[in-house]
VODODREN-644329 format. One record per atom (N, C-alpha, C): x, y, z negated; residue in three letters; atom name. Coordinates in pm, 1 decimal. Each point is the difference from the previous one (the first is absolute). Layout:
% VODODREN-644329
NODE         px         py         pz   marke   lumnu
NODE          X          Y          Z     ALA      CA
...
END
This chain:
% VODODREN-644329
NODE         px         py         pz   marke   lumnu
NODE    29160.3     -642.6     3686.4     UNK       N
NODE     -140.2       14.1      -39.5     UNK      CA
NODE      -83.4     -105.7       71.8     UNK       C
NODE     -107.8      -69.0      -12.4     UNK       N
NODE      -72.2      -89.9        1.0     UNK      CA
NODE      -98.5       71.5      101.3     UNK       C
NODE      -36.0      -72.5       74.5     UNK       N
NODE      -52.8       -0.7       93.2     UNK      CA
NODE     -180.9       37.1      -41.2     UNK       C
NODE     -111.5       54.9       83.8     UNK       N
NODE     -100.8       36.2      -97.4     UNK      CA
NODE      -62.1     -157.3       25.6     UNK       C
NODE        5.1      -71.9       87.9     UNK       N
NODE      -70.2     -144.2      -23.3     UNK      CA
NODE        9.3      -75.7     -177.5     UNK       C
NODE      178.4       -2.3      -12.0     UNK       N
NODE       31.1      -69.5      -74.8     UNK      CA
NODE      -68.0       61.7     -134.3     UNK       C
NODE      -11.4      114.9       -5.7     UNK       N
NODE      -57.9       76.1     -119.8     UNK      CA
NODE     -160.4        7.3      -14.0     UNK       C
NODE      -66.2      -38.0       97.1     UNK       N
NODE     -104.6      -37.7       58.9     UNK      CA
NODE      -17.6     -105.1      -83.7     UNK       C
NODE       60.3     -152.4       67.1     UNK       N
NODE      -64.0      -81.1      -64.9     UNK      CA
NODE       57.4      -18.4     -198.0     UNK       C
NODE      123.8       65.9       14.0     UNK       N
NODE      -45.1      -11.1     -186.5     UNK      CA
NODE      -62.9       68.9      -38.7     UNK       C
NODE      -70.6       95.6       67.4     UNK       N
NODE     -111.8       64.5     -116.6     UNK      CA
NODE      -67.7     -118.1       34.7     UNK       C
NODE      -50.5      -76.3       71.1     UNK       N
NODE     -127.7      -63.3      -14.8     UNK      CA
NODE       24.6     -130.4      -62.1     UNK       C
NODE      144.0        4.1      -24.9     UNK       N
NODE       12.9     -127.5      -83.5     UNK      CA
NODE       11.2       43.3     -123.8     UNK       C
NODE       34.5      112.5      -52.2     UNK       N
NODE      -43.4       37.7     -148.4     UNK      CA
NODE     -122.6       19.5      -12.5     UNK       C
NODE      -79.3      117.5       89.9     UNK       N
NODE     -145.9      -24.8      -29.1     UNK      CA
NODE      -59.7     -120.1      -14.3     UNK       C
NODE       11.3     -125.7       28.7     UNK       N
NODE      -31.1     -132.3        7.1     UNK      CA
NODE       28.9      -79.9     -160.5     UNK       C
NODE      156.9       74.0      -66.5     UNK       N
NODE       23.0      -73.3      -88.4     UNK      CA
NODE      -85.9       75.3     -108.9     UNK       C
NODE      -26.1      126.8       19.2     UNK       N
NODE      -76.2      109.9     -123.8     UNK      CA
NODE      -91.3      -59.2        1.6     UNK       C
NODE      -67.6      -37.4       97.0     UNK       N
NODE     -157.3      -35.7      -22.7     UNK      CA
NODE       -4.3     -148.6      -84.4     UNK       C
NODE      130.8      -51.5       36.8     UNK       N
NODE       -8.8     -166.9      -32.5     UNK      CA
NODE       21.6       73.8     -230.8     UNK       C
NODE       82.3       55.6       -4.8     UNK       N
NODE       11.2       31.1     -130.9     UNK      CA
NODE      -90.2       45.4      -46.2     UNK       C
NODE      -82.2       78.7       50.3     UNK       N
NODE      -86.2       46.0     -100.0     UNK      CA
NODE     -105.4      -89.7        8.1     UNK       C
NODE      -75.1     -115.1       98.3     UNK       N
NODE     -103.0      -52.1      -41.2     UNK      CA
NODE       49.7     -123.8     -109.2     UNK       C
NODE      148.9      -29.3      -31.6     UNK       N
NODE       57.1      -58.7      -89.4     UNK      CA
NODE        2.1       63.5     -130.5     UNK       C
NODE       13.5      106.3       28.7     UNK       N
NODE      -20.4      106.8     -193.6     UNK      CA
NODE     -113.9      -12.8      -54.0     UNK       C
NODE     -137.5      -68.9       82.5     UNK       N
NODE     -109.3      -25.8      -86.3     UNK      CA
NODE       13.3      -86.3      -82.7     UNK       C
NODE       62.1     -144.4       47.2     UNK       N
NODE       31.2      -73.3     -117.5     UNK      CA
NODE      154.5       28.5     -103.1     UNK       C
NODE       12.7       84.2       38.7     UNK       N
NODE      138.0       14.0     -100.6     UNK      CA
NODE      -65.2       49.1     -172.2     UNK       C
NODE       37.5      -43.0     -117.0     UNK       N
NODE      -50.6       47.0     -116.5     UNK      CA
NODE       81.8       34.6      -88.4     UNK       C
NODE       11.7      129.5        4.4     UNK       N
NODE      128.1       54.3     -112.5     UNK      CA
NODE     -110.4       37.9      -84.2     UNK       C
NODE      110.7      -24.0     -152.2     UNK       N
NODE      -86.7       27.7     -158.1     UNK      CA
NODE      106.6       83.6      -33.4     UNK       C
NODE      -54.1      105.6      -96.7     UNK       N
NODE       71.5      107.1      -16.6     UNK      CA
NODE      -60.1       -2.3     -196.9     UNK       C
NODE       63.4       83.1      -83.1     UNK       N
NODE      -32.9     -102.4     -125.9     UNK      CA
NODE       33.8      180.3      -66.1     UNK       C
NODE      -94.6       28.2     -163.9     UNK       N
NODE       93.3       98.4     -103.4     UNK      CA
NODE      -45.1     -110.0     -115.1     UNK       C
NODE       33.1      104.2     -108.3     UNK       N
NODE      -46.4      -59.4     -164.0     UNK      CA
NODE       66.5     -174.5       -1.6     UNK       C
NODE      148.4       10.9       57.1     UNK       N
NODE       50.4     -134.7       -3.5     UNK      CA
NODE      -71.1      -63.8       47.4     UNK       C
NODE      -33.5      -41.8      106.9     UNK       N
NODE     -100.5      -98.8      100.8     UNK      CA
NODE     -114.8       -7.4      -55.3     UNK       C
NODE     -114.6       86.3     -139.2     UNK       N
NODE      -90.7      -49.5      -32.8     UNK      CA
NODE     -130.1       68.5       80.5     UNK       C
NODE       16.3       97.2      104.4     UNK       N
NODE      -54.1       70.3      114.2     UNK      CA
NODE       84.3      -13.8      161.1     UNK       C
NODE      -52.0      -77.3       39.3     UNK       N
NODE       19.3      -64.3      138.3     UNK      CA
NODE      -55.3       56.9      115.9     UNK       C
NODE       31.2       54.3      132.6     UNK       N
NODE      -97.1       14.5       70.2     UNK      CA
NODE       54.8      -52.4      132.2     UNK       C
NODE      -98.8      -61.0       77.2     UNK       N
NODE      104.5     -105.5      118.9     UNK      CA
NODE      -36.3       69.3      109.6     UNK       C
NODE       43.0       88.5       91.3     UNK       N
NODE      -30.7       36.3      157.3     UNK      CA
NODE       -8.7     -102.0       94.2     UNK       C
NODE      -23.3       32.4      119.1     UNK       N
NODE       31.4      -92.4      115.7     UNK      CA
NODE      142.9      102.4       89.7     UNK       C
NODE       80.2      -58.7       89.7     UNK       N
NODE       34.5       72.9       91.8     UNK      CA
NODE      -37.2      135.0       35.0     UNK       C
NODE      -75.1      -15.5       59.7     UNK       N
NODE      -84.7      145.0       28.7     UNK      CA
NODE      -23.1      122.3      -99.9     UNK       C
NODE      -24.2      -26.6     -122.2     UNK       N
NODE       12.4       53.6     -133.9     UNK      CA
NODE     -143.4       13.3      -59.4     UNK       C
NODE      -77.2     -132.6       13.8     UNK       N
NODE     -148.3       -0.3      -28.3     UNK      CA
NODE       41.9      -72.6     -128.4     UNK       C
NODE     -104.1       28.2     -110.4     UNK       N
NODE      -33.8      -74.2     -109.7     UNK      CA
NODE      -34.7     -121.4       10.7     UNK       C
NODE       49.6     -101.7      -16.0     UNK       N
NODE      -88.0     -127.8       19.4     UNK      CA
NODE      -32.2      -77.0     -207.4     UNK       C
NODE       58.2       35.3      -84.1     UNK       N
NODE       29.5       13.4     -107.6     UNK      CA
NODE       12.2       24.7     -126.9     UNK       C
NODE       -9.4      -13.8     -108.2     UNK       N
NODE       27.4      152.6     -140.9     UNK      CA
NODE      -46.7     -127.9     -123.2     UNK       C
NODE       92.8       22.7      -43.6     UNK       N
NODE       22.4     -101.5     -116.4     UNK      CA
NODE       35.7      101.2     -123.9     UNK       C
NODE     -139.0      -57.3     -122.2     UNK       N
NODE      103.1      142.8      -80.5     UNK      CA
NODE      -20.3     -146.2     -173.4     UNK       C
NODE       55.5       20.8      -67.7     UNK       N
NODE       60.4      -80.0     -129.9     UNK      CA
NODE     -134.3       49.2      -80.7     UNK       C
NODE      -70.9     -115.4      -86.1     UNK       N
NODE     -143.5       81.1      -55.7     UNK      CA
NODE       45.3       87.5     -118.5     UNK       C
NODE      126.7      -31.9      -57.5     UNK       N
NODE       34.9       76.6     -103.4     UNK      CA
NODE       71.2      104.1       23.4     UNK       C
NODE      -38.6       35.6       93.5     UNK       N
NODE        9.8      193.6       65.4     UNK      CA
NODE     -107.7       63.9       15.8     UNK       C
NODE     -105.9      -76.9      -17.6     UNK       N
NODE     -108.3       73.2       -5.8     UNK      CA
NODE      -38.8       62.2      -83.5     UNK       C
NODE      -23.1      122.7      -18.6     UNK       N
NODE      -69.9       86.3     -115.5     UNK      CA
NODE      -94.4       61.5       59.3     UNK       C
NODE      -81.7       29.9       -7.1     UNK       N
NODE     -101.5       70.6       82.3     UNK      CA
NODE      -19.0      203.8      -64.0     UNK       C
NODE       85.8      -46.5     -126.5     UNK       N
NODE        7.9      161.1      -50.2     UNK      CA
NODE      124.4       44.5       72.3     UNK       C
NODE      109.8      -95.4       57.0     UNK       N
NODE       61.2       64.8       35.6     UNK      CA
NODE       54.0        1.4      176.3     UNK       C
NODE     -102.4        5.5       91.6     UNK       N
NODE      -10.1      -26.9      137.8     UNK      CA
NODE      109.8       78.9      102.6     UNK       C
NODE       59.3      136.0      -62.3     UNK       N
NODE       76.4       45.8       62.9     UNK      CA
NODE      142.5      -85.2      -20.8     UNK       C
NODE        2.2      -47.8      -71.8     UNK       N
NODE      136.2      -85.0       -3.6     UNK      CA
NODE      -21.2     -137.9      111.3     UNK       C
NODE      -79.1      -22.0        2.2     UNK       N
NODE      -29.4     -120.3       91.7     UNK      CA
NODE        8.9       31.4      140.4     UNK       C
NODE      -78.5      174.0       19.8     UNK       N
NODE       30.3        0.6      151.2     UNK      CA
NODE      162.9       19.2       25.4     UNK       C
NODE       54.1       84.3     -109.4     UNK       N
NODE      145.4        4.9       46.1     UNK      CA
NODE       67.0      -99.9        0.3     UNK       C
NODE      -52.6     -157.1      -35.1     UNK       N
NODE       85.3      -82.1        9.8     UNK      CA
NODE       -7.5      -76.6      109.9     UNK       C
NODE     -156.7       54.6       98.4     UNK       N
NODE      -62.9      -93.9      105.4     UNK      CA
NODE       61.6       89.2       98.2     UNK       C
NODE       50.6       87.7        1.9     UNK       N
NODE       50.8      129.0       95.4     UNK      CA
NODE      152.0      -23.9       -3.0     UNK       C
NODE       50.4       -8.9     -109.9     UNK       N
NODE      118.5      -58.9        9.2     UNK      CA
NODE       54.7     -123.8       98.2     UNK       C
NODE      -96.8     -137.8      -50.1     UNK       N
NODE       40.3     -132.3       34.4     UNK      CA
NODE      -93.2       59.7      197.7     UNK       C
NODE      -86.5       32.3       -8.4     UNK       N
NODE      -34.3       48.0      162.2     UNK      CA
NODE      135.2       78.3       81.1     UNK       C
NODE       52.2       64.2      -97.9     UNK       N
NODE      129.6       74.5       63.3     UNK      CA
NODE      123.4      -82.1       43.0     UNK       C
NODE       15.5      -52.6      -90.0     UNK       N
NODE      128.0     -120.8       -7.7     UNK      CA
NODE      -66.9      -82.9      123.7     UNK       C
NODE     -127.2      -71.5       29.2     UNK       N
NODE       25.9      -41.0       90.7     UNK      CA
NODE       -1.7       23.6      175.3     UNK       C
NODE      -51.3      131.0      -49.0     UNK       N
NODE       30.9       97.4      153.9     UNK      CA
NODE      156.1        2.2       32.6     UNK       C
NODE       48.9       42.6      -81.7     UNK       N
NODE      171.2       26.6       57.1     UNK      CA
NODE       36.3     -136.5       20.8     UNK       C
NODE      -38.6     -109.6      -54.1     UNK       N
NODE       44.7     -133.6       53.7     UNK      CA
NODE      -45.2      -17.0      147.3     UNK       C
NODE      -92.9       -3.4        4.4     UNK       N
NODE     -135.4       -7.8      157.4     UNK      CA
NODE      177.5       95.2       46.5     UNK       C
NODE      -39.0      131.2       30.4     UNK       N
NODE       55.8       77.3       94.2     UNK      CA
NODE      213.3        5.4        8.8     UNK       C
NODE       -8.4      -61.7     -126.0     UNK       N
NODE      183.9      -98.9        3.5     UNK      CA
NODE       10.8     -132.2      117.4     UNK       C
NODE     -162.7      -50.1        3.3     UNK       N
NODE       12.3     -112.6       72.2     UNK      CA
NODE       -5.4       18.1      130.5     UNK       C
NODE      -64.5       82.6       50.7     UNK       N
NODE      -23.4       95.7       93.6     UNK      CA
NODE      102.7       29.5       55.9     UNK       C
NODE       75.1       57.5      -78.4     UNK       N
NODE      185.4       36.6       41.0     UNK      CA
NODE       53.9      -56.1      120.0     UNK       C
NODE       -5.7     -161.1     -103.7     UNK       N
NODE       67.0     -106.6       27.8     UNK      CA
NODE      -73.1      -63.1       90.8     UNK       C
NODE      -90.2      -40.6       48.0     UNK       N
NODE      -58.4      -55.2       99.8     UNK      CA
NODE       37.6       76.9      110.2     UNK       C
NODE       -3.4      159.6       -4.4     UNK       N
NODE      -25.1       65.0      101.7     UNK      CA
NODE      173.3        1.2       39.2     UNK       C
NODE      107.7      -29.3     -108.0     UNK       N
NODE      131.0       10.0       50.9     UNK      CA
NODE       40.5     -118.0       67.1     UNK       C
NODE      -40.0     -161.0      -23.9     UNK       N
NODE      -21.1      -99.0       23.4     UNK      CA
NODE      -44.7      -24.1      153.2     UNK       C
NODE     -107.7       82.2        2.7     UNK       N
NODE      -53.5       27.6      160.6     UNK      CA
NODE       72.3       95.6       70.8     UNK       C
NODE       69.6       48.6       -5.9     UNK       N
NODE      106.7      104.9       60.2     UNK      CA
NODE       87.6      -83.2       34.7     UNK       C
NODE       53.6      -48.7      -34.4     UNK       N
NODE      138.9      -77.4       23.7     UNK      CA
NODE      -12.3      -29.3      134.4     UNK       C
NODE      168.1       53.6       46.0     UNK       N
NODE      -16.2      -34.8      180.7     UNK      CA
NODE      -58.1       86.6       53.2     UNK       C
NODE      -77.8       63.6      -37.4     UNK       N
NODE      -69.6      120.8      123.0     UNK      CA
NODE       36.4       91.1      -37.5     UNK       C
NODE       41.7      117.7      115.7     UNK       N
NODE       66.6      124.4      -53.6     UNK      CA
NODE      -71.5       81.1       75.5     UNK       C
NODE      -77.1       97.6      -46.9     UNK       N
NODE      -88.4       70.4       23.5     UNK      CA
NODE       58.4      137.2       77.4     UNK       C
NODE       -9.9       63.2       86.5     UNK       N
NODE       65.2      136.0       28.5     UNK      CA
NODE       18.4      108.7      -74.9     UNK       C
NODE       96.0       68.7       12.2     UNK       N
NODE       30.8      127.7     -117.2     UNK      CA
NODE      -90.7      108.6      -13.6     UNK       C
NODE      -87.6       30.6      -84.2     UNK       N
NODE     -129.9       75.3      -39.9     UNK      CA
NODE      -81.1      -90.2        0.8     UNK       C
NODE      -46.7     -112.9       -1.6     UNK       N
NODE     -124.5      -96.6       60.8     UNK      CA
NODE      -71.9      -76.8     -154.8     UNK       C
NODE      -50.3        2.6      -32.3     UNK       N
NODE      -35.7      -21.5     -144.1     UNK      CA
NODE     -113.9     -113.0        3.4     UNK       C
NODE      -27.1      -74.3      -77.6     UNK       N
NODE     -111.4     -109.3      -45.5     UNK      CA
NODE      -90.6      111.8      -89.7     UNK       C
NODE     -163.5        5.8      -25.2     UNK       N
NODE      -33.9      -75.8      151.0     UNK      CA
NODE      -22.2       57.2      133.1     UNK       C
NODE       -8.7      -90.6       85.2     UNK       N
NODE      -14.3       74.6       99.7     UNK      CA
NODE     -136.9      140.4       25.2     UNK       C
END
C-alpha cells in the first residue's frame, strides 16, 4: 500500500489535471444533428448552447410541435456526445494514477 504522501500528491496532481480539462471543454464544440442533419444543435464542452441551425424548409409554423421535437432531439444527440467526451478525457486523465480502493472522482 502506498504511502499517504504518495497518495497525497496524486490527488493534487489530478486535481490540477481536472481543472486543466475543464477550462479546455469551453472551447471544445460538439454538434449533435436529427431530421438527417437538417436540425443541428452545437454545445460547447460544458454542455452550453453556443448554436442551432434548423433547414428553412422545416419550417411550418402550423406545425411547431414537430420542430421542437426535432430541436430536442438534435439538443439530445449532442449531449450524449458532450458527456461520451467527457468519458474519454476523464479516462485519458486517469492513466497512471491509481486512486485507493473506495476513493472516487470527484473529490
Amino acid at each position: 500500500m502506498k504511502n499517504l504522501a504518495q497518495i497525497m500528491k496524486q490527488a493534487q496532481e489530478m486535481q490540477s489535471k481536472m481543472s486543466e480539462m475543464q477550462e479546455n471543454l469551453v472551447n471544445v464544440e460538439i454538434t449533435g444533428e436529427s431530421a438527417a442533419g437538417m436540425v443541428s444543435v452545437t454545445l460547447n464542452g460544458k454542455g452550453g448552447m453556443i448554436r442551432l441551425k434548423i433547414d428553412p424548409s422545416l419550417i411550418n409554423p402550423s406545425d411547431a410541435e414537430v420542430m421542437e421535437d426535432l430541436i430536442l432531439a438534435a439538443h439530445n444527440d449532442a449531449r450524449s456526445k458532450v458527456d461520451a467526451r467527457m468519458q474519454e478525457e476523464t479516462s485519458k486523465m486517469m492513466g497512471g494514477i491509481e486512486l485507493p480502493p473506495g476513493m472516487k472522482l470527484p473529490f
